[in-house]
C-alpha positions as CSV (number, residue, x, y, z in Angstrom):
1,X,-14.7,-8.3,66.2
2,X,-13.7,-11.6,67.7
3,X,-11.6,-11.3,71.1
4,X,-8.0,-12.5,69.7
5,X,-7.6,-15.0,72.5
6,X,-10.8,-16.4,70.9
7,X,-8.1,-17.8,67.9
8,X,-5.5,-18.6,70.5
9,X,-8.0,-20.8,71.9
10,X,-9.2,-22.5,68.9
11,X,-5.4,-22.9,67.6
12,X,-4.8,-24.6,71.0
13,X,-7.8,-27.0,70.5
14,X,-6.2,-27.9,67.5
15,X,-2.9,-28.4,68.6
16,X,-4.2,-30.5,71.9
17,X,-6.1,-33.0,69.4
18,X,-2.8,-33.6,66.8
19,X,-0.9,-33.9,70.1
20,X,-3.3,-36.2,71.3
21,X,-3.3,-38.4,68.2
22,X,0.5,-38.2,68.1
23,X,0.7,-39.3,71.5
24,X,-1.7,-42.0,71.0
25,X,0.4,-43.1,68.0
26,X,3.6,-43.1,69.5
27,X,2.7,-45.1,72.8
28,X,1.4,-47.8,70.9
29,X,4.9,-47.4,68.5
30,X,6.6,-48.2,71.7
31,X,4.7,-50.7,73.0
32,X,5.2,-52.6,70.2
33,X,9.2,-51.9,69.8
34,X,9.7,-52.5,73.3
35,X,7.4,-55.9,72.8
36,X,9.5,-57.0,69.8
37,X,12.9,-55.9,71.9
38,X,11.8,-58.2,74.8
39,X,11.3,-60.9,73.0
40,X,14.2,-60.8,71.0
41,X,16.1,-60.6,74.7
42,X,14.1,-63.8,75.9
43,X,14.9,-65.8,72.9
44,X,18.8,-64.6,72.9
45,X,18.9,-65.5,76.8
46,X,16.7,-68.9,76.0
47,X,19.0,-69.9,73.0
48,X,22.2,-69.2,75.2
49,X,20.3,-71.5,78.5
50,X,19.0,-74.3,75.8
51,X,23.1,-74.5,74.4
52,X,24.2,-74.9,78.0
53,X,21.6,-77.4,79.1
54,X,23.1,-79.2,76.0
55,X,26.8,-79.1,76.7
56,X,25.9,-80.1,79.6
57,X,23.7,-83.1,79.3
58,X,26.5,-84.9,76.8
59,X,29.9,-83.9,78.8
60,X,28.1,-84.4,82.1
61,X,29.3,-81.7,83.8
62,X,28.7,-77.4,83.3
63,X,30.8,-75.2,80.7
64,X,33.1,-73.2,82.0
65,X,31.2,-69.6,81.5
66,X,33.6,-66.7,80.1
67,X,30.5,-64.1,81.0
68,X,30.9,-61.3,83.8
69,X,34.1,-59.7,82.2
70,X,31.9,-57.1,79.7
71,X,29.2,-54.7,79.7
72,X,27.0,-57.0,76.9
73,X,24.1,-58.7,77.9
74,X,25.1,-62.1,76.2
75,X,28.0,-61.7,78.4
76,X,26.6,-62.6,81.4
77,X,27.2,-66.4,83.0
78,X,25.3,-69.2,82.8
79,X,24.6,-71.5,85.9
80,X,23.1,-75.5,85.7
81,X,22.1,-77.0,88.4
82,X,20.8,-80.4,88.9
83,X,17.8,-81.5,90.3
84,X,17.1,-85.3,91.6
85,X,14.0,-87.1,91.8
86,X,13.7,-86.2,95.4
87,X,13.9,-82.2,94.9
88,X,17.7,-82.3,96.0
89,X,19.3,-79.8,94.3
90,X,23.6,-80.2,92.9
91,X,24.7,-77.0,91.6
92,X,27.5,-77.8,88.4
93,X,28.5,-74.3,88.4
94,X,31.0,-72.2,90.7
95,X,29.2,-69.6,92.7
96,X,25.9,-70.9,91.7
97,X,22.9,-68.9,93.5
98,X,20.2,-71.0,95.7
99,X,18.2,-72.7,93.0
100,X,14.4,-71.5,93.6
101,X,12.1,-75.0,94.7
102,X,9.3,-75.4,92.4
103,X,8.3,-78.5,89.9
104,X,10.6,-78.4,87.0
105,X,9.0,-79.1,83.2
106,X,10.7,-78.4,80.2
107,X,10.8,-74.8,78.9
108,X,11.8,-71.3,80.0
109,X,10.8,-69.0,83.3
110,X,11.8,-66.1,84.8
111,X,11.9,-66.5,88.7
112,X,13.7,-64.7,91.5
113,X,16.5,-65.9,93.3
114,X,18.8,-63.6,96.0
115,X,16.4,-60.8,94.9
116,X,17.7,-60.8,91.5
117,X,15.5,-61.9,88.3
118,X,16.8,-65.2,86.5
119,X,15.6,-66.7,83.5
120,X,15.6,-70.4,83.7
121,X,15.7,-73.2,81.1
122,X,15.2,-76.9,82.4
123,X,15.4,-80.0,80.3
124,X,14.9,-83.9,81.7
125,X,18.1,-85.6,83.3
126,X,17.3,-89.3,84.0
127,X,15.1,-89.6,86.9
128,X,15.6,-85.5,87.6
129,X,16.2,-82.2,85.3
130,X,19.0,-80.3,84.4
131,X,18.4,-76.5,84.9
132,X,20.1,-73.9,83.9
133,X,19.6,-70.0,84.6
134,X,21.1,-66.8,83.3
135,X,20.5,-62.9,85.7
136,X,18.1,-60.8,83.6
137,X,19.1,-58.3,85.5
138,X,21.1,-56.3,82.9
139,X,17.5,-57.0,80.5
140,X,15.9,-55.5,83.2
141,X,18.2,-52.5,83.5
142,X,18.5,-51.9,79.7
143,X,14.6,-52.2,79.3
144,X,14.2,-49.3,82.1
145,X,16.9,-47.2,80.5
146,X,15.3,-47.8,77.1
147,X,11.9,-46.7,78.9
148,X,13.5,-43.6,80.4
149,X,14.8,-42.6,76.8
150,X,11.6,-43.5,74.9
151,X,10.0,-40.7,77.6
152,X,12.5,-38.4,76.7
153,X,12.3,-38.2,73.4
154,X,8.4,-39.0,73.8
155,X,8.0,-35.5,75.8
156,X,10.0,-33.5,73.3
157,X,8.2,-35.2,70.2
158,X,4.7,-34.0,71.9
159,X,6.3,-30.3,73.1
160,X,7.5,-30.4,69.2
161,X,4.0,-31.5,67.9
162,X,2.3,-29.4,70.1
163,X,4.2,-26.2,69.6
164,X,4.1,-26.7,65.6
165,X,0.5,-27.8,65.7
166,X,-0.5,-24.6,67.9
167,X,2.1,-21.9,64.9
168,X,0.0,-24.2,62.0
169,X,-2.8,-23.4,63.8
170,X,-3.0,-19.8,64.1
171,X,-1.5,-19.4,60.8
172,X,-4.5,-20.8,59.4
173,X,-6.6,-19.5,61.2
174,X,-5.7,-16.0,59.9
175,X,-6.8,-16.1,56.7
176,X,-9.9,-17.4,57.8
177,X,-10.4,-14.6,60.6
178,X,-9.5,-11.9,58.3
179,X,-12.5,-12.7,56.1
180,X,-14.7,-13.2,58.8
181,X,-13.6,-10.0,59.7
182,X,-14.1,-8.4,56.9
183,X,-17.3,-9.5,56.3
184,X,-18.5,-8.6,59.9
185,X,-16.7,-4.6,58.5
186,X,-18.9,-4.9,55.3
187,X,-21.9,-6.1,57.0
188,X,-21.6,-3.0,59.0
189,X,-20.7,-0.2,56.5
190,X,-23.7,-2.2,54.2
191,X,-26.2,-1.7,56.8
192,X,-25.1,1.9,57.9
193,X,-25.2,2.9,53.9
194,X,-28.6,1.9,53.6
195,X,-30.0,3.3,57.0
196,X,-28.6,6.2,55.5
197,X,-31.0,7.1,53.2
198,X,-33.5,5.2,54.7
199,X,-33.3,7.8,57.9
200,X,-33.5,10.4,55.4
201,X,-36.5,9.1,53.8
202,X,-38.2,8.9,57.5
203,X,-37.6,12.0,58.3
204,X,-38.6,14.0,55.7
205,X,-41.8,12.2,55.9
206,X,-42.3,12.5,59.3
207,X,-42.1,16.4,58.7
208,X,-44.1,16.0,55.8
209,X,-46.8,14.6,58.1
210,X,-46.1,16.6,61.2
211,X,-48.3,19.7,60.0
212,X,-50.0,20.5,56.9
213,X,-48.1,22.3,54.1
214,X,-48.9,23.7,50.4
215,X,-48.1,21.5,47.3
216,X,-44.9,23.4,46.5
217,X,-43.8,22.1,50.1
218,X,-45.2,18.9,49.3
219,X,-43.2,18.8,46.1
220,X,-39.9,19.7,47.5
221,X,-40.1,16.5,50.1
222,X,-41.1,13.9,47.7
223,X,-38.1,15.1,45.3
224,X,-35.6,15.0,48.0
225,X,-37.6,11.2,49.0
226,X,-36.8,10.4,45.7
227,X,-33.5,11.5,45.2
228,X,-32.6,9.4,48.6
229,X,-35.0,6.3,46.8
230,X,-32.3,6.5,43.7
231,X,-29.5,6.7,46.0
232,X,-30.7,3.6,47.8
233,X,-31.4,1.6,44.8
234,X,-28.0,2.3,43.3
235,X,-26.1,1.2,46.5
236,X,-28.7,-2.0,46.0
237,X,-27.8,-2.8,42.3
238,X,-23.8,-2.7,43.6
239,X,-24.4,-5.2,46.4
240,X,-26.4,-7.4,44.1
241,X,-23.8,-6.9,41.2
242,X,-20.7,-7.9,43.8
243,X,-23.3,-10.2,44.9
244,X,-23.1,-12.1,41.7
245,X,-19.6,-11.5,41.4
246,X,-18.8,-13.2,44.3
247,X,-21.2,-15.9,43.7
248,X,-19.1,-16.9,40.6
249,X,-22.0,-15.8,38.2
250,X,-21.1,-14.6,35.2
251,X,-21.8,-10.9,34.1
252,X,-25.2,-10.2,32.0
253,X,-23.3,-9.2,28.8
254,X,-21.8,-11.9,26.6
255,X,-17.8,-12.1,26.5
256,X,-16.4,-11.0,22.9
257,X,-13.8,-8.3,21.7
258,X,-14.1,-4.8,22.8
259,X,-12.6,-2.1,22.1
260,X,-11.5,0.1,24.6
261,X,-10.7,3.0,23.5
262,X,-14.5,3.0,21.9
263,X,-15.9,2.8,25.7
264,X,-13.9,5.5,26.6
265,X,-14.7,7.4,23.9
266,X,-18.3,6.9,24.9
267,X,-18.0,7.6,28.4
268,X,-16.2,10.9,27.7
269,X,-19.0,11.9,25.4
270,X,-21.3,10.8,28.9
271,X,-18.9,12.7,31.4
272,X,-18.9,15.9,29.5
273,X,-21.4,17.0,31.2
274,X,-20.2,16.4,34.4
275,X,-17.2,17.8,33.3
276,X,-18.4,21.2,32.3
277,X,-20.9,21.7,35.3
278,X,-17.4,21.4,37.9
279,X,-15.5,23.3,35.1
280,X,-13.2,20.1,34.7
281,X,-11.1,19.8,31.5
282,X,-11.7,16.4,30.5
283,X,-9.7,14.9,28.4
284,X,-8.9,11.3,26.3
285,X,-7.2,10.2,23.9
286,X,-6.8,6.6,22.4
287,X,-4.8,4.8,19.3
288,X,-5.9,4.2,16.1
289,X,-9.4,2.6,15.7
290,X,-9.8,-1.5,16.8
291,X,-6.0,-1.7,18.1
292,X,-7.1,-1.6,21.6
293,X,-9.5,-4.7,21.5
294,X,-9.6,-7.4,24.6
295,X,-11.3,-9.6,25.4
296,X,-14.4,-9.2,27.9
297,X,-17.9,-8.3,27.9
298,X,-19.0,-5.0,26.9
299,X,-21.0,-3.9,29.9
300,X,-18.2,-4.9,32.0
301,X,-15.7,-2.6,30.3
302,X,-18.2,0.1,30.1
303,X,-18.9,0.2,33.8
304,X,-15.6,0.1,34.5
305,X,-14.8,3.1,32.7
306,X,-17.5,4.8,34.1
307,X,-16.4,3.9,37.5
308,X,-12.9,4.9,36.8
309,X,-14.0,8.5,35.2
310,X,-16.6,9.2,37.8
311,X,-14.5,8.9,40.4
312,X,-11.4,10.9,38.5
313,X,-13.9,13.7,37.8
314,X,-15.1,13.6,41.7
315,X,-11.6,13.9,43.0
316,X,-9.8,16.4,40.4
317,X,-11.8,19.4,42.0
318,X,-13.4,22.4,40.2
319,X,-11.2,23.6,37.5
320,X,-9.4,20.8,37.8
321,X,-8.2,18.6,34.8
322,X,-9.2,14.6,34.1
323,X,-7.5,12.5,31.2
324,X,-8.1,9.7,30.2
325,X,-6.1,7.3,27.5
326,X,-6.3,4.0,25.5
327,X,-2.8,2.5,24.3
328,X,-0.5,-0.6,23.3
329,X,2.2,-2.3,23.9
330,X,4.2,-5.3,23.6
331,X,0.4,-7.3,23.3
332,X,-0.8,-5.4,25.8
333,X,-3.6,-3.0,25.7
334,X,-4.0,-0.3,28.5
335,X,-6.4,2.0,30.2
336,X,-4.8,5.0,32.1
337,X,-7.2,7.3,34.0
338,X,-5.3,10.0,35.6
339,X,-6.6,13.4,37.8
340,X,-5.4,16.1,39.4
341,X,-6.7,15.9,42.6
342,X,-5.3,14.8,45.9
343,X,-4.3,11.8,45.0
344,X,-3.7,8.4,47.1
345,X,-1.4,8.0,49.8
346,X,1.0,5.3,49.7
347,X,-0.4,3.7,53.0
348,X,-3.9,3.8,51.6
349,X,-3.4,2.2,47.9
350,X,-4.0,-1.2,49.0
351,X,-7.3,-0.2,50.5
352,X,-8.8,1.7,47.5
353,X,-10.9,-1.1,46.3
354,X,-11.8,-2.6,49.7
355,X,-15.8,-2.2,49.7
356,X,-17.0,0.7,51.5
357,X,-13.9,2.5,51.4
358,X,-13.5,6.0,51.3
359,X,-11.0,9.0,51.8
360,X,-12.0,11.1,54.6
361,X,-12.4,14.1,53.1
362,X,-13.3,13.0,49.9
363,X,-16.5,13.2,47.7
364,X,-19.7,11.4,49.0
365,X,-20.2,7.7,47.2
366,X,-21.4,4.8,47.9
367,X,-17.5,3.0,48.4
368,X,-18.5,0.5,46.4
369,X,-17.2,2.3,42.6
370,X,-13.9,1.0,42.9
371,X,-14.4,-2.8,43.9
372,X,-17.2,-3.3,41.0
373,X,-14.1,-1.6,39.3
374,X,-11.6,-4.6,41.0
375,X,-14.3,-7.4,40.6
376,X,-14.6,-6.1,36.8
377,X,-10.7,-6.2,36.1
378,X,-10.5,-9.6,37.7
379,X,-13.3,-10.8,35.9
380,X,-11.7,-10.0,32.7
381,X,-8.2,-11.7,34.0
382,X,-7.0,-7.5,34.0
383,X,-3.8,-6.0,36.2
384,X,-4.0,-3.2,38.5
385,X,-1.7,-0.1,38.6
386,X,-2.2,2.7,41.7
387,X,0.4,5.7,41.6
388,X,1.0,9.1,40.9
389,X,-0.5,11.1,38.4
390,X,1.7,13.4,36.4
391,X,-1.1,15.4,36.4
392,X,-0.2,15.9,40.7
393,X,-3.4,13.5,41.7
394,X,-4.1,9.7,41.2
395,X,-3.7,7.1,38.1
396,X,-5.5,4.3,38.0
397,X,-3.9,1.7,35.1
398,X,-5.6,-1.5,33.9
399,X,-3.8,-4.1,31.3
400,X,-5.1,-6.5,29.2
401,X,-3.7,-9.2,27.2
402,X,-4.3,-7.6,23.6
403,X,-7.0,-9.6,21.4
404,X,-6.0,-11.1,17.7
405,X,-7.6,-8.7,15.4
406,X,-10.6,-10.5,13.4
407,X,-10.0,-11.1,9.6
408,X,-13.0,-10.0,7.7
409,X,-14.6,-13.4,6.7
410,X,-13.2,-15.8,9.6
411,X,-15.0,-16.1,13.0
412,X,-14.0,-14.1,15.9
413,X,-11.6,-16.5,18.0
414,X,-13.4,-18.0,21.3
């Protein structure tokens, strides 16, 4: 069986690549808010420095700036300077900053000046330029406290992503592990059924071989070889049968109405038998003829019956007492097999028709009765029913949806 940390390691896989790709996803999110945010705060800042450089170019002389009293970025003051053909430098404002020296042309820059960022807007003054600048400084600050925020809530959105992707993960994963699982716990049992008889059958012919014997000893080793060959073709034809089953193949017999309470009379008239030789009273009983018809395929019903009485008879014990009944009601045809043997325990009834399965100290079988019995009942869109027998053992009940009884003349429905 897989190591469990094996799962835990494949569930974090998982969850690394969708936090990967959520990660991926998001930085480029931000990139692109943060681009559009910056160059919304550009334009705003450029809008506000062209305005300016136009109040100021027809009054001839700088606005008076009501910025620097608020905490809003548009509330920040503006500053025009003048520049003269020569590079001298007139600033219009009050408590201008040093104007940075560079070659003026019309449109916007960001520059330093006193170790503070300023945007700078400059438009042609006569022979000079009229410049006007804005601090970015709160941009700056509200772009880094935007980026320390988009971390934030970046780190918990991969924890999140990562933590839900790792849960989805190995909740996934179980189903598929338990079926793995199982098939790994029916590969098993399947091979140590069949060595079974198969070491059986090896032995007895190695003895056979080891020194010579007379016929009648002869005899006696190929009927137990035999008996061992017929055990290991019948656990063959169940594997091949759930074989199909599983496959989705559809059952030899062609799907039609059946009546129940015929097979069981059948199978009772096949069990008695059995029945006698382990002094078991065996019992049935069923409604009146054709009410218990449902739709299925004959060898279906039939071998679930058998499965269901076999295994009743195998449990009840010698002198022991098997009953099995047919009935209807409310459109619903049923099948009870009841015996009075050990019976199930509670913990165990959800196991019963697990492949392989058997009681400890029950009868010998092939655990493989009761889920052609399952695959059968499934197949025929049947319900289960484990509990306690009134007889003091176990009941197995099947239901059916009850067939329309075909008028003489008209076709059977489809």
């Amino acid at each position: 069986m897989r190591r469990p940390d094996a799962r835990w390691g494949h569930a974090a896989r998982v969850a690394l690549a969708a936090t990967a790709v959520v990660g991926i996803v998001a930085l480029l999110l931000v990139l692109t808010v943060n681009g559009l945010i910056v160059r919304r705060l550009d334009h705003d800042v450029d809008s506000r420095l062209a305005a300016t450089l136009a109040t100021t170019s027809a009054t001839g002389s700088a606005p008076v700036s009501s910025g620097g009293h608020g905490g809003d970025l548009d509330d920040v003051p503006d500053f025009v300077w003048r520049v003269g053909p020569t590079g001298t430098v007139t600033a219009l404002s009050i408590a201008a900053p040093d104007l940075p020296v560079r070659a003026w042309h019309a449109g916007s820059v960001t520059l330093e000046s006193g170790g503070t960022s300023f945007r700078f807007g400059a438009v042609p003054s006569g022979d000079g330029w009229l410049v006007a600048g804005e601090s970015v400084a709160r941009v700056t600050d509200a772009r880094g406290e935007l980026l320390v925020a988009e971390l934030v809530l970046g780190a918990l959105l991969l924890l999140v992503t990562f933590t839900g992707s790792f849960i989805v993960g190995l909740r996934a994963s179980a189903p598929i592990e338990q079926v793995r699982r199982r098939q790994a716990e029916f590969t098993a049992d399947a091979s140590h059924e069949l060595r079974t008889p198969l070491s059986v059958i090896e032995a007895e012919v190695d003895l056979a071989l080891a020194r010579p014997r007379d016929g009648d000893s002869y005899r006696d080793t190929l009927e137990r070889v035999a008996s061992e060959s017929h055990r290991l073709r019948a656990i063959v034809d169940d594997l091949l049968w759930l074989a199909r089953t599983d496959g989705g193949e559809s059952h030899r017999g062609t799907v039609g109405t059946v009546d129940v309470a015929e097979v069981v009379a059948s199978a009772g008239d096949r069990f008695r038998a059995v029945a006698d030789a382990g002094s078991i009273a065996l019992v049935t009983r069923s409604g009146p003829p054709g009410s218990a018809r449902v739709r299925a395929d004959q060898e279906g019903i039939d071998r679930l019956v058998t499965v269901l009485v076999d295994n009743a008879c195998k449990y009840a014990g010698t002198a022991g007492t098997v009953e099995v009944s047919t009935g209807t009601s409310g459109g619903r045809v049923t099948l009870a097999v009841d015996d009075s043997g050990p019976g199930i325990p509670i913990e165990h009834r959800d196991l019963v028709f697990d492949r392989f399965h058997r009681a400890e100290r029950g009868p010998g079988g092939t655990g493989l009765g009761l889920a052609i019995a399952d695959a059968v009942v499934h197949a025929t869109d049947g319900a289960w029913s484990v509990s306690t027998s009134p007889l003091g053992g176990a009941r197995f009940e099947v239901t059916w949806r009850q067939a329309a009884r075909v008028v003489e003349g008209q076709p059977a429905p489809t």
